[in-house]
C-alpha positions, 0 to 999 in steps of 0.5 A, spaced: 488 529 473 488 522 478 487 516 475 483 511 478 479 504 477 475 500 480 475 493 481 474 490 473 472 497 471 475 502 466 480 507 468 476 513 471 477 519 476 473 515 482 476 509 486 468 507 487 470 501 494 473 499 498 476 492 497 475 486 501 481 484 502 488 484 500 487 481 494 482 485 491 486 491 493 493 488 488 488 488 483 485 495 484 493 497 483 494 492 477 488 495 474 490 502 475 498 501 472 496 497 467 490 501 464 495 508 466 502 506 463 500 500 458 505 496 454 510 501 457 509 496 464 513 490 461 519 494 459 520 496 467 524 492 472 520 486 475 521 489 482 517 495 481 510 493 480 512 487 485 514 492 490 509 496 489 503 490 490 507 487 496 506 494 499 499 495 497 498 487 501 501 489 507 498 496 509 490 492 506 492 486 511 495 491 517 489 495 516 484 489 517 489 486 523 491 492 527 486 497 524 479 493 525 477 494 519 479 497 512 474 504 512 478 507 506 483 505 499 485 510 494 491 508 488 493 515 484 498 516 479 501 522 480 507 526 477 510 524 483 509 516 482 504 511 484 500 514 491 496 508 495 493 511 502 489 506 507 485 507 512 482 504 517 479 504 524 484 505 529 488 512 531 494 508 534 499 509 530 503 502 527 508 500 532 515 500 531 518 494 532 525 492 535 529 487 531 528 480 533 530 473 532 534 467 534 540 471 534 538 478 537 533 476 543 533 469 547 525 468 547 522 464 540 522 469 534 515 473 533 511 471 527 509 477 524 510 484 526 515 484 519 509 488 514 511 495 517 518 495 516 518 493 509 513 498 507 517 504 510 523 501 507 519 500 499 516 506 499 520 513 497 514 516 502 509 514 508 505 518 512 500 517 517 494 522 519 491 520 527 484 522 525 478 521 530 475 516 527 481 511 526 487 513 521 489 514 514 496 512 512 499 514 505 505 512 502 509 514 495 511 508 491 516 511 486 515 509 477 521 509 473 520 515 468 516 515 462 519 517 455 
């Protein structure tokens, strides 16, 4: 049975909104890991839980800065993991970027463009959905086995 809560809510099966920004959407994660696994969290390498919200940040900041606006989260533990899906207003797909820097290219560095190859290297699975009215993108962060 997915698990979800809402902002300073009780675990529940209904994610009730959508966040306002990347910070809220940590919390909602936080709070559903918590109130999921418990005290079994502290036994965890310190990576997973901050993987997990650094990807979470970059999909949230991604969606409100290439996407327009956030029009959907959800976070659901499932068999499989942690389940985090974003949607926002755009149907462009995320772009992938060339490798750049100093050493690769002559022009000044770009700031930003990193959120998208950071998520594609965390996540054990991304996924993208172009829908009419903008995009849904999911991704599959992986927990360590519970005893």
């Amino acid at each position: 049975m997915p698990v979800a809560v809402e902002v300073g809510g009780e675990a529940g099966d209904v994610l009730s909104a959508v966040p306002q920004n990347a910070a809220a959407a940590r919390d909602i994660v936080t709070e559903l890991l918590a109130a999921h696994f418990g005290a079994a969290l502290d036994a965890w390498p310190a990576h997973v839980v901050d993987d997990t919200l650094l990807v979470t940040s970059e999909l949230v900041t991604n969606a409100f800065r290439h996407g327009g606006r956030l029009t959907a989260f959800e976070a659901e533990i499932t068999g499989a993991g942690l389940r985090i899906m974003v949607g926002d207003a755009s149907s462009q797909s995320p772009a992938e970027l060339p490798a750049t820097g100093p050493r690769v290219r002559a022009e000044a560095p770009r700031i930003g463009g990193y959120g998208w190859p950071l998520v594609r290297l965390l996540a054990a699975r991304v996924s993208v959905s172009v829908l009419p009215d903008g995009k849904r993108i999911t991704v599959l962060m992986e927990l360590p086995a519970q005893p």
